[in-house]
Each structure stands twice: as structure tokens, then as C-alpha cells.
C-alpha positions in Angstrom: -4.3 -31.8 17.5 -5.5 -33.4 14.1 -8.4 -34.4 15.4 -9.1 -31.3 16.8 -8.1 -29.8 13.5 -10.7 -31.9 12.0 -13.6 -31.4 14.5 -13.3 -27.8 13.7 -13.5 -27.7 10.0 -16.4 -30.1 10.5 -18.2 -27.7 13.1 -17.6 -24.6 10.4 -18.4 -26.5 7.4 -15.9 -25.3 5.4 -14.5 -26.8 1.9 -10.8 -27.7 3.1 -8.8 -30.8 2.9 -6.0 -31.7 5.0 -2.9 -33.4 4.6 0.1 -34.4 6.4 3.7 -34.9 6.1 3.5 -38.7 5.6 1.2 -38.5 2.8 -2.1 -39.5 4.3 -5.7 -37.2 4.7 -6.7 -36.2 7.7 -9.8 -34.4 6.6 -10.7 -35.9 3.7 -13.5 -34.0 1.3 -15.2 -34.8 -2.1 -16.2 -31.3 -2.3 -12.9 -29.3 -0.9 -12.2 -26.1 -2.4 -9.0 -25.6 -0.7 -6.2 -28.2 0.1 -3.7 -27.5 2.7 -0.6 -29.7 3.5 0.8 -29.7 6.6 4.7 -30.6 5.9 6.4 -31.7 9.2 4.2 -32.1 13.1 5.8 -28.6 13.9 2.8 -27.1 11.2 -0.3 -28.5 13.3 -0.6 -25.5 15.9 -0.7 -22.9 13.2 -4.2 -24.8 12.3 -4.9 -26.2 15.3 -5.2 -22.6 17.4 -5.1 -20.8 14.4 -4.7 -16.6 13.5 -4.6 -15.1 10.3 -1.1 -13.8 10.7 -0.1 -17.5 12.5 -1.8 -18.9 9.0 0.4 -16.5 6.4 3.5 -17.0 8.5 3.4 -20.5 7.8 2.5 -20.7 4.7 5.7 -17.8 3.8 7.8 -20.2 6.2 7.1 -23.1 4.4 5.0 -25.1 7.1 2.4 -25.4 5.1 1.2 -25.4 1.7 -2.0 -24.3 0.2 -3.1 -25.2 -3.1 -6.7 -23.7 -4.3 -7.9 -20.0 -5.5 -6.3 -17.4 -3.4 -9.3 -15.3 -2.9 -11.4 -18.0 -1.9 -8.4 -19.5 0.6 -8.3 -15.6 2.4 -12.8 -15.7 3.0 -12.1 -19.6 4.1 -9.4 -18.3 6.3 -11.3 -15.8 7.9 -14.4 -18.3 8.7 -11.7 -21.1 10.4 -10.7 -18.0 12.8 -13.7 -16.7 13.0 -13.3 -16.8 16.7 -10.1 -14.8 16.7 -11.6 -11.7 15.5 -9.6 -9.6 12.7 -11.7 -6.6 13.7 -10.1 -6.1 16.7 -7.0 -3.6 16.8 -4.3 -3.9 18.8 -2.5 -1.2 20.4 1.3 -0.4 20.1 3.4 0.3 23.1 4.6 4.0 23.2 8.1 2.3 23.6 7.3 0.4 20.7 7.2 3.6 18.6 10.2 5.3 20.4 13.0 4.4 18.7 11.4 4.3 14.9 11.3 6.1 11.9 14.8 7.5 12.8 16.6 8.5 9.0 18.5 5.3 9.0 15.3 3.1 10.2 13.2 4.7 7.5 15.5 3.9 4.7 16.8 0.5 6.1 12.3 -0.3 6.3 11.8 1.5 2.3 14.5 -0.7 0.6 13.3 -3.7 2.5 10.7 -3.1 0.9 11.1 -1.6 -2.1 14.8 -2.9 -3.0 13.2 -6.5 -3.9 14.6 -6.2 -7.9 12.9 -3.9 -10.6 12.8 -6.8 -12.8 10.1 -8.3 -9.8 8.1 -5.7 -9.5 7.6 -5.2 -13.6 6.3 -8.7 -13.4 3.0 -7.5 -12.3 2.6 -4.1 -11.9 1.0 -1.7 -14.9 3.4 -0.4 -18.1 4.0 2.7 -16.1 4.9 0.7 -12.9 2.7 2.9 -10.7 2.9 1.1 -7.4 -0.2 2.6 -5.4 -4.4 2.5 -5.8 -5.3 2.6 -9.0 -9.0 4.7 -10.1 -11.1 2.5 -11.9 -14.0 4.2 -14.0 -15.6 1.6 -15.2 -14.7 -2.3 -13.1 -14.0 -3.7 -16.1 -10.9 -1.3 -16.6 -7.5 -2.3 -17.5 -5.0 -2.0 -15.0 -3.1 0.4 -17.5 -5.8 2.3 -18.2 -6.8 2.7 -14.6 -3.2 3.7 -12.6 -3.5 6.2 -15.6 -6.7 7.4 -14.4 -5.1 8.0 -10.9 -1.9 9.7 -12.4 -4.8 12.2 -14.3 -6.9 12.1 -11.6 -4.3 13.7 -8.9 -3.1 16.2 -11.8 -6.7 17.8 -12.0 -7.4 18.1 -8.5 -4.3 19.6 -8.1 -5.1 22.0 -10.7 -1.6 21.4 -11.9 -0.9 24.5 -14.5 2.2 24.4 -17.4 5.6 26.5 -15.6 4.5 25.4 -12.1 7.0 23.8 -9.9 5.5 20.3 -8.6 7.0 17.8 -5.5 6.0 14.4 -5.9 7.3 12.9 -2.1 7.8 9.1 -2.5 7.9 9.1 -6.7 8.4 5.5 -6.7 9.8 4.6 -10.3 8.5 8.3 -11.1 5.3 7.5 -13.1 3.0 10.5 -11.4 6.3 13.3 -12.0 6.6 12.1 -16.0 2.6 12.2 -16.6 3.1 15.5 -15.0 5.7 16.9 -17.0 4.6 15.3 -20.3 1.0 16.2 -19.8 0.7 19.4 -17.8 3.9 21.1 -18.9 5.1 21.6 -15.2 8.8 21.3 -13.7 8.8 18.0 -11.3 11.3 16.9 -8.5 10.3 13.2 -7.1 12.0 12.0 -4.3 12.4 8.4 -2.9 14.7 6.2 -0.4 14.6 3.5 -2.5 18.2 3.0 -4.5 16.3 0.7 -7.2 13.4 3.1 -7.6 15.7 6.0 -8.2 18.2 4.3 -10.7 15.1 3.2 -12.9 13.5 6.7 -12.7 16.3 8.5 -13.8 16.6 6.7 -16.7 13.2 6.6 -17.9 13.4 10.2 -17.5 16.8 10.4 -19.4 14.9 8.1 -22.1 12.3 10.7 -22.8 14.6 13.2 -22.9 13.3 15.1 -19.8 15.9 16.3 -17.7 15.7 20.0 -18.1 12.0 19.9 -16.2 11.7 16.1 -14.9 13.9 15.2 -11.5 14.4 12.0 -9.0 16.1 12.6 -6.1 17.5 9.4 -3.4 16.6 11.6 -0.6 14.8 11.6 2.4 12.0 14.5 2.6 13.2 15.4 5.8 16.0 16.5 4.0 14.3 18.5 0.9 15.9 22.3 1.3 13.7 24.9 2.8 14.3 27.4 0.3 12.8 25.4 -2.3 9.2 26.0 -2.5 6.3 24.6 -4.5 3.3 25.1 -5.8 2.1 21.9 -5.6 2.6 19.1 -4.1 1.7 15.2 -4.2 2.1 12.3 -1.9 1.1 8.8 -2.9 1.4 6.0 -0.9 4.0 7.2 1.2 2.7 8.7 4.9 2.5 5.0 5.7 5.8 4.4 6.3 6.0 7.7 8.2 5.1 7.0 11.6 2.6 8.2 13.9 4.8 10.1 16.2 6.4 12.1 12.9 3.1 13.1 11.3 3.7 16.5 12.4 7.1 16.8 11.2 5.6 15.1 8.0 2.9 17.4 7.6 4.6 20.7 9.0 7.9 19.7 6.0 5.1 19.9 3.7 3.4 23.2 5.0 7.1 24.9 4.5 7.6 23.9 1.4 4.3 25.1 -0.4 3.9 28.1 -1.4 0.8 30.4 -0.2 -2.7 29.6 -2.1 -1.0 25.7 -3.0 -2.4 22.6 -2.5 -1.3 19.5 -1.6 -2.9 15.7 -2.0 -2.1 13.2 0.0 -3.1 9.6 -0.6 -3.1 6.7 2.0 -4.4 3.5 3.3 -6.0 4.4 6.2 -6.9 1.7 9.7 -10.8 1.9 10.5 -9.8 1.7 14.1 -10.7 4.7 15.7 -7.4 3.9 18.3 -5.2 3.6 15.2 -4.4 0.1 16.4 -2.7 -2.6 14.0 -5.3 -5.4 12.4 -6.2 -8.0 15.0 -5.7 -12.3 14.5 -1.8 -11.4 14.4 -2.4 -9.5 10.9 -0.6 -6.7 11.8 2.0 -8.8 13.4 2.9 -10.5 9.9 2.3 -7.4 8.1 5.6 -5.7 10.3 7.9 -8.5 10.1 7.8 -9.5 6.5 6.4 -6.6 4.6 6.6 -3.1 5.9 8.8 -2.8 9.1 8.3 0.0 10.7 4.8 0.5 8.6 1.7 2.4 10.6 -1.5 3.1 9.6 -4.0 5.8 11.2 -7.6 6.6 10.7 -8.8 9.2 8.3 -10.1 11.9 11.4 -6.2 11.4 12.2 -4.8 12.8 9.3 -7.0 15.3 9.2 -6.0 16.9 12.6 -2.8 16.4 12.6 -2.9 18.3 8.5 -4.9 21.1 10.4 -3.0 21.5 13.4 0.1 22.2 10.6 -2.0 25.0 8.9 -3.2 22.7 6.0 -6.7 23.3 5.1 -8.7 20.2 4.4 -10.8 20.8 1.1 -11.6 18.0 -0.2 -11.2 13.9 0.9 -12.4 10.9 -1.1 -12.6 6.9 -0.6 -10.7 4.8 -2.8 -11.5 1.6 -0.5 -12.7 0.0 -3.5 -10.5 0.9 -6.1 -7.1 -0.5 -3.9 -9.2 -3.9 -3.6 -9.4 -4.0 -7.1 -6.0 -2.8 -7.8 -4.6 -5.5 -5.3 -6.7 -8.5 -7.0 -5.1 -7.4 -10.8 -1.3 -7.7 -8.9 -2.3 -11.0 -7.5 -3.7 -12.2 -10.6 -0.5 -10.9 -12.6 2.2 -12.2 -10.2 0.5 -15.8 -10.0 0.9 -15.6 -13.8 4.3 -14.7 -13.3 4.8 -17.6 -10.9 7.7 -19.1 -12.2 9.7 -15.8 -13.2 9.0 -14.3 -9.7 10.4 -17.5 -7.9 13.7 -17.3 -9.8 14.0 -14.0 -8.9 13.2 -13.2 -5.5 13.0 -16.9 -4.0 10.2 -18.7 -2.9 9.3 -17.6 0.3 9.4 -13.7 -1.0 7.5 -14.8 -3.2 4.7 -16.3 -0.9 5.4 -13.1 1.2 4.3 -10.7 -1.8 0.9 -13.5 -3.0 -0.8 -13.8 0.6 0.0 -10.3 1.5 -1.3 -8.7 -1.6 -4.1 -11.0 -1.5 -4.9 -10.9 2.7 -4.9 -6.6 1.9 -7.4 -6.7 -1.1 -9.9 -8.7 1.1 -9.0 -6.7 4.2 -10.1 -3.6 1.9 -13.1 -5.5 0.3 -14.3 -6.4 4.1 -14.0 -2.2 5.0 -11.2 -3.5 7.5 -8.9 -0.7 6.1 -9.9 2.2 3.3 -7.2 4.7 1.8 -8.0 8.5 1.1 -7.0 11.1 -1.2 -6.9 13.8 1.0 -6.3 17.7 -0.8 -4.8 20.0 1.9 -4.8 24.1 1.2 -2.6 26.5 2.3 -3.9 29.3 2.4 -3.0 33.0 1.6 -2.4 35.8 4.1 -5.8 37.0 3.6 -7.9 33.2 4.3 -8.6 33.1 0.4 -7.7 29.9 -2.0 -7.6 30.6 -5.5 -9.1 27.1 -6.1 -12.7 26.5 -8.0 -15.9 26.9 -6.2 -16.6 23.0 -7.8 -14.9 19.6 -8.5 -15.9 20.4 -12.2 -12.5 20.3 -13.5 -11.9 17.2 -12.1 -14.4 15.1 -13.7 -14.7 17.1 -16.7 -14.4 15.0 -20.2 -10.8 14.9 -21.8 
């Protein structure tokens, strides 16, 4: 299998160097960008017949090693499986989606996730610890500067107005409902399912001194009471986890709880597959079992149904493809100059899990394999009319 290794790096041309377990070069290259180690004979067939998932796994599982710029390792991974196209979805099995997104799997999936230590998550995200695309004005932004651009920039399309009542549904560590409350006078309630996310919310919010208006809840929005209603209402980041078969549920919760004449934004990655399959060369494969279990992504004309067919108007719907790859390459960049930290906290293979995922989704997103939307639903009053503007003027007005 080395050889073959070897005859197909040659064929390809690409910059890598390979070495093996006992110390010796297989492919040997003055000019190699990229030098992977394979660390036992087991490691072979993930380069020898290899997939982009098959790659990550063993590099998280400790098969391999890779030593060499991240970015440039993800396009050089793409070219050695160039015949195993990452383009190509992959349908799920109906029985496949049966049994998830249950209450239990949902919150079991979002502290998986989520639950990995604050500590490892301040590490590399932005001083507000926003945890979603960020909305660069200019590319040479700050990450700072641009996740509070985002928190602004869902605020103004949402028209948000001091003394309205405002649902933030997956607040994370409860940036978007504190920007709210401190900068658009409204009353916020954030909800999450993550135990860490709500312990550190609640006391940020304590810090500022914002109980009387500011609010995180460890709840499930299944479970949010029908008689509260909102006049707004955000999502960010969160109908990802929600599952295909419960988008109606999701969408229809959301419907009941606004108020006539709201709106509501909802922002998401989206798949470009028009069959809402999962990344082909085992992408999604890797993506499920060590990052978001029980995560599904579906396309943009999708969520736009299945919004309409719960009476939520679609009024407006922009592309932040490339503002998540962006986002994605500052986390990379800040947790490799965390290296050291992270590993102590979170070990080293979550560690390798959080580097080549981050990194494999910023180039998905840069190659237009996936995009994310902020989508702003209406519900509408009795009569068909929206008291919303006739223009996006207030959104891109000057401070």
C-alpha cells in the first residue's frame, strides 16, 4: 500500500511527505508543504483509499499526524481525493431520522457539543463569546468588532424597539440577549440546553446588573409556555440541531409564540444539496460522530417552505457564505495559538476534533459546498399588513 501511496501523490503532484512508524520516508520531497506521519501499518488505508472524513478520523484518532498549515493541508486533502468527490450528498435513511431529536437526544447531542468547558471555548472565540457567523464590513475586521456587527446587525432588521419583549432560541453564553437589552432597551429571555452555557449567562447577566429585563433559561423551546408571546424573535445557529422531520414543529413553536405584525430571523448553515443530503467523501459521516450528533442541514428553498407552510412570511434572506468562512479561519487561527492551553483542557484528540473540523467547514464554506442564511420571517396581521419599512434603510444606516 506505500507504494501505492506514493504512485498517487506522484500522479497528483502534490507537496506532501510521508513518513512511517519506524522512522523512515516513504515519499520523500525537497519541496513538501505538508508532512504526514503514519504512526503504526493500521494508518496506511486511510491514505491509501483515502476520504476526507477517513483522513480527519485518523488524524482525531491519532493514526496519523500532520504537521504543515492547516489551510493549505484541507485544499491538499481535497486534491489527494479528488476522485472521491465531496460534492456528492448522501442521503439519510428515513429510519435513520426516526428515532432523533427526541427531548432527551436533543439535549444529550447540545451538551456533547456544547458542554466541552467555558474555559475552552474562551480560548478562541471573541470577548463577547458569540459562537455563530460573524458580519465582517470591511475583511480586515477584528473578530470583536465583527460578531458585534452581527449582534447589531440582527437588532436592526429586527427593528428591535425599547419595552418590546424579545426571544433569543439557542442564546448560547447570551451575547445577542445582553447587546439587546443594553443597546435597544428591550426585555430578553434566551434559552439554551447547554448546562455550561446557561451557568456563564446568568452570571454575566447578574454582573451587569440586568436581571430585571435580561433572562437565560436551561430549557428546551419545545417547552417555552404558549401564553408567553413575543414580539420578536431571534434564532442563531440553532435550527441545525433541529432535525428535518421537526422543522414544522420548530417553525409552527415559533409562529405561536409571536405576536401578530412580528418578525422573526433565523440564521443557519444551510447544505447546497438540493436533496438535503449530508457532504459526500465521508464528511458528513465525521461531522455526526465527533461533532454534532444528531446535526442536519437543509437547503435554503427548504426552510423557506417549511417557514411558509407555518404562516411565516419570508421578507427578506441574505448569504453569509463568506462571512462564516472567515469567522471559522479567526477560530482556527486563535485555538492553534491556544494549542497548549486547549490540550490541557479538553485532551488531545478533542482538541484535533475542534482544529480539522473548524478548519475542513471554513473551506467547505469558501468552496460554496455549504452557505448559511439570515432568513427574516413575518407574521402577519389579521388584515395581510406588516408594519415593517418599505426599505432595508434602517439596517445599513450609519450609527
Amino acid at each position: 500500500m506505500i507504494s501505492q501511496i506514493e504512485r498517487r501523490l506522484a500522479r497528483l503532484g502534490l507537496p506532501v511527505a510521508v513518513s512511517l512508524w519506524d522512522g523512515t520516508t516513504a515519499t520523500p520531497q525537497a519541496e513538501a508543504k505538508i508532512r504526514v506521519t503514519l504512526n503504526s501499518p493500521s494508518a496506511v488505508t486511510s491514505l491509501a483509499n483515502p476520504s476526507l472524513g477517513r483522513i480527519a478520523k485518523a488524524y482525531v484518532e491519532g493514526q496519523i499526524d500532520i504537521e504543515g498549515d492547516i489551510r493549505e493541508t484541507i485544499q491538499i486533502g481535497e486534491k489527494l481525493v479528488s476522485d472521491n468527490s465531496t460534492t456528492r450528498y448522501v442521503k439519510r435513511s428515513k429510519l435513520f431520522n426516526w428515532w432523533r431529536h427526541t427531548r432527551p437526544a436533543d439535549r444529550k447531542s447540545i451538551q456533547h457539543h456544547y458542554d466541552a468547558g467555558n474555559e475552552f471555548y474562551e480560548l478562541w472565540l471573541d470577548r463577547n463569546r458569540v459562537y455563530s457567523c460573524a458580519y465582517f464590513k470591511e475583511a480586515a475586521d477584528s473578530l470583536d468588532l465583527a460578531q458585534e456587527q452581527k449582534l447589531d446587525h440582527i437588532c436592526r432588521k429586527l427593528q428591535l424597539k425599547p419595552g418590546e419583549s424579545f426571544l433569543d432560541i439557542g442564546c448560547g453564553w447570551g451575547a445577542l440577549i445582553i447587546w439587546a437589552v443594553r443597546n435597544y432597551g428591550v426585555k430578553a429571555v434566551g434559552i439554551t440546553l447547554s448546562v455550561e452555557q446557561h451557568e456563564l449567562a446568568t452570571q454575566r447577566i447578574k454582573e451587569l446588573g440586568l436581571e430585571d429585563r435580561c433572562e437565560a433559561r436551561l430549557m428546551d423551546y419545545r417547552d417555552v409556555p404558549q401564553y408567553e408571546i413575543y414580539d420578536k424573535i431571534a434564532s442563531v445557529g440553532m435550527f441545525e440541531h433541529v432535525g428535518k422531520r421537526n422543522l414544522p414543529v420548530y417553525f409552527g413553536k415559533i409562529r405561536d409564540l409571536l405576536k401578530p405584525g412580528g418578525v422573526v430571523l433565523n440564521q443557519g448553515i444551510t447544505t447546497n444539496s438540493l436533496m438535503d443530503g449530508a457532504l459526500g467523501s465521508d464528511i458528513g459521516k465525521f461531522v455526526n460522530e465527533y461533532v454534532f450528533p444528531g446535526g442536519e442541514l437543509v437547503h435554503v428553498s427548504r426552510v423557506v417552505r417549511e417557514m411558509a407552510e407555518q404562516g411565516l412570511e419570508t421578507w427578506d434572506a441574505e448569504s453569509l457564505r463568506p462571512h462564516y468562512a472567515n469567522t471559522l479561519w479567526h477560530w482556527v487561527s486563535r485555538l492553534e495559538a491556544n494549542t497548549t492551553r486547549a490540550v490541557e483542557l479538553v485532551g488531545e484528540k478533542r482538541y484535533r476534533v475542534w482544529r480539522i473540523y473548524m478548519a475542513g467547514s471554513a473551506h467547505a464554506f469558501d468552496r460554496g459546498w455549504i452557505s448559511i442564511f439570515q432568513i427574516l420571517g413575518a407574521k402577519p396581521l389579521k388584515d395581510g399588513s406588516m408594519p415593517y419599512p418599505l426599505t432595508r434603510a434602517h439596517v445599513y444606516a450609519e450609527d
